[in-house]
N, C-alpha and C positions, 0 to 999 in steps of 0.2 A: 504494500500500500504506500508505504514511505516512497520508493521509488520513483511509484505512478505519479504522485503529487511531486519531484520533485522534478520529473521528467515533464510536466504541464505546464509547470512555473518559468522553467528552464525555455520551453518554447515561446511562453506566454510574453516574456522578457524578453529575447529576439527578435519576435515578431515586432512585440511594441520599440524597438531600438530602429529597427528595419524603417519602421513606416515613418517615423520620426528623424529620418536620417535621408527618405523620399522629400518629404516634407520639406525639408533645412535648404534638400538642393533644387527644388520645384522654386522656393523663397531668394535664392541667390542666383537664379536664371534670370525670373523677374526683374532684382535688384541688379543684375548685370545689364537687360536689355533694358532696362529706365535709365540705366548711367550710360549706356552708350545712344539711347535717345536725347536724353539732354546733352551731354558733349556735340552732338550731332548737332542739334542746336544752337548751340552755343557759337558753333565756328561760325553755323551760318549767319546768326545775330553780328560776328566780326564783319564777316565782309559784306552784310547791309550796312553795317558805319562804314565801310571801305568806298563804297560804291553810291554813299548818302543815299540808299532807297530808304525814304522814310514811310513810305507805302506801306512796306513789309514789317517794317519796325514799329509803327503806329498799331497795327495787330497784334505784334507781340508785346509790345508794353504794357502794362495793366494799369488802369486811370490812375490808381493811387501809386504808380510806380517813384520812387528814390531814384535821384544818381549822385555819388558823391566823388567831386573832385579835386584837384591841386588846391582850384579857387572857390570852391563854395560847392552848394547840395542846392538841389532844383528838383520839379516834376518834370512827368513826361511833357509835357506843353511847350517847357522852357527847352529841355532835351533833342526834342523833333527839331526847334525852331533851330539851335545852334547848328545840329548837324546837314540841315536845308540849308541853311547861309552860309555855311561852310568855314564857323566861324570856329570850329574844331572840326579839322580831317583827320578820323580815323585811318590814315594812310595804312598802315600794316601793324598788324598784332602779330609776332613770331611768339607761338605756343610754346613755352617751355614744361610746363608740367602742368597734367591737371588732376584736381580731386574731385569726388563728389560723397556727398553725403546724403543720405535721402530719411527725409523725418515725415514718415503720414506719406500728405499730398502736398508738402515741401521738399528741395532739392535747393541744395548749397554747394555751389559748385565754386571751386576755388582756381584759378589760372595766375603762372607765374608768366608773365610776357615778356616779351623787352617790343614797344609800342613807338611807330615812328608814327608823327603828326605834326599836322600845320597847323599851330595856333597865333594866331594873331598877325597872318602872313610869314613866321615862320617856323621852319622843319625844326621838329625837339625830339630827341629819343631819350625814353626813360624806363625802366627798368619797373614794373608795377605787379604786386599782388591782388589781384581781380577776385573781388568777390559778387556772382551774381546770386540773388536767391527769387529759384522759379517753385510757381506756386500751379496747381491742374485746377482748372477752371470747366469743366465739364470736361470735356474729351479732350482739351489745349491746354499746352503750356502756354505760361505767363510770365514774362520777367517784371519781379515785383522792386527789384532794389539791385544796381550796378553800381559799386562802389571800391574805386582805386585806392590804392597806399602803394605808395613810394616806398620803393626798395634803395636801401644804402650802396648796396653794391649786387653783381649780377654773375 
């Protein structure tokens, strides 16, 4: 009898490791294809500021979106309008590392860059830790907050 019972337990235990080790990896496919959809993103969001389509970037913004820079923090209103006037060109973001974090139906995505731009008539490259945090909005991402910090060295 002892056996029987220890030989049930013995399956019981397996089985339940089994399903819960499906589970874990069912969980980190998802969380792999969510962080390779927002990365995916993400680039694409660079070279809409590459190429000023504010078109596409007006969609992706969320009304209440942040951006925080060198010179100050604004909404998307103020955001659209700089990168329309071209009074910041996103010339080139070179991707050096990127993270993501995924909380709920938030996603914190962290980019290390080194970011050539035209401000103020001229070309500046700086070396910046990007943090964007996109938010699922029924079936879409959102970018809710783009906010630079300057790196001391790169």
């Amino acid at each position: 009898m002892k056996h029987i019972i220890t030989t049930a337990l013995f399956l019981t235990l397996t089985l339940t490791i089994q399903v819960s080790a499906q589970s874990t990896k069912k969980r980190a496919l998802r969380n792999t294809s969510m962080e390779q959809e927002i990365e995916a993103l993400s680039k694409k969001k660079w070279l809409w500021m590459s190429e000023k389509n504010v078109d596409s970037l007006t969609v992706l913004f969320h009304e209440k979106s942040v951006f925080v820079h060198m010179g100050g923090s604004w909404g998307k209103e103020q955001e659209i309008n700089i990168i329309k006037s071209g009074g910041i060109w996103y010339k080139n973001a070179e991707i050096q590392e990127t993270s993501v974090q995924i909380i709920g139906k938030t996603v914190i995505l962290l980019d290390k860059i080194r970011l050539t731009a035209i401000v103020g008539g001229n070309e500046v490259v700086n070396p910046f830790m990007v943090t964007e945090v996109y938010i699922k909005q029924g079936k879409r991402w959102e970018l809710g907050s783009l906010s630079f910090t300057k790196l001391l060295s790169q």
